[in-house]
Every structure is written in structure tokens, then in C-alpha cells.
C-alpha positions in Angstrom: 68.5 52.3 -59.2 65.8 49.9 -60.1 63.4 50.4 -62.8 59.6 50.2 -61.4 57.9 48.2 -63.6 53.8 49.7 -63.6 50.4 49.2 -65.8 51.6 52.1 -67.4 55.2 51.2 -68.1 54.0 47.6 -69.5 51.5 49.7 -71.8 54.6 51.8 -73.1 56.1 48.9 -73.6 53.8 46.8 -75.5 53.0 50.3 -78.0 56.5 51.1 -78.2 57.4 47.8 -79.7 54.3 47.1 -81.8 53.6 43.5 -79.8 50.8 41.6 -80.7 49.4 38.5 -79.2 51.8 36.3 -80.2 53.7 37.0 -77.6 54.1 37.0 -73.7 55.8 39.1 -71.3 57.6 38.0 -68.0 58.9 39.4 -65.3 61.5 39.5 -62.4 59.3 38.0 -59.3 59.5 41.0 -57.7 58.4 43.0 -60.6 55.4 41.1 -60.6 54.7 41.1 -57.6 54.6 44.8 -57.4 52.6 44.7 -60.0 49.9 42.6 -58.2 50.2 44.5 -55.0 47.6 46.8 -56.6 45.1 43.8 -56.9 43.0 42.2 -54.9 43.4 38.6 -55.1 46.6 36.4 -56.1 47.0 35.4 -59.3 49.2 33.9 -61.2 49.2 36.0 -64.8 48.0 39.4 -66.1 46.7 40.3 -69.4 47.6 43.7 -70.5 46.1 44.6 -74.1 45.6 41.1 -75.3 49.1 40.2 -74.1 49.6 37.6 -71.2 51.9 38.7 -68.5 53.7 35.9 -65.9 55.9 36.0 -63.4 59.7 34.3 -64.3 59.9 31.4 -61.7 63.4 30.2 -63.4 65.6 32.8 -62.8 66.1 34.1 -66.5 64.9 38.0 -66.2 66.5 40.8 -64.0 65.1 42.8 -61.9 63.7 46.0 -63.9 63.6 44.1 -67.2 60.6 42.8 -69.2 61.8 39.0 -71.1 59.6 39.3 -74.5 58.5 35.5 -75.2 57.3 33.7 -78.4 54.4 31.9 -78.6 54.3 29.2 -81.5 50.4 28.2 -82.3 50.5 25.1 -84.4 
């Protein structure tokens, strides 16, 4: 069974593991486009409590997961 990836779950998510915004999170393309069913207009990211959220367009996250990313500020 497939994990449904919600506002809600991504809000878990980001409180359960303390993420800041130094990070970003990406998702399966389905995943994310689920998640931007419930919007109006296409777009290309979502941020969810400071945190940027994009779609994986290279094929490195499953379905059901959420890929935690790094961003470096110089």
C-alpha cells in the first residue's frame, strides 16, 4: 500500500525531525502532484513552515517517501 503524502503528513514530518530551513524536501512526482491537486494553479514548489518542497524530476525518491535535501548557503 502506498503511503499518501498530505499538508498534514509533511507537517508531521518536518516537527518530528526538528527541520529547519536549511533544508528542502522532495517528492515522488506523483506525490507531489497529489499534493497540488488541492491548489489552484500549477506550481512548481511548496513551502510548508519555512521549508521549500519540489517535486523529484530525476528519478531518486520513491513513491511514499519524502528525500530530505541540504542546502549549503555560502
Amino acid at each position: 500500500m502506498k503511503k499518501n503524502i498530505d499538508l498534514a503528513t509533511i507537517k508531521s514530518f518536518i516537527a518530528t525531525n526538528a527541520l529547519t530551513e536549511n533544508v528542502m524536501l522532495m517528492l515522488h512526482p506523483s506525490n507531489f502532484s497529489k499534493l497540488m491537486t488541492a491548489g489552484k494553479s500549477k506550481v512548481k514548489s511548496l513551502c510548508v513552515s519555512g521549508i521549500n518542497i519540489i517535486e523529484d524530476n530525476n528519478g531518486e525518491v520513491n513513491e511514499g517517501e519524502i528525500d530530505v535535501l541540504e542546502v549549503k548557503f555560502n
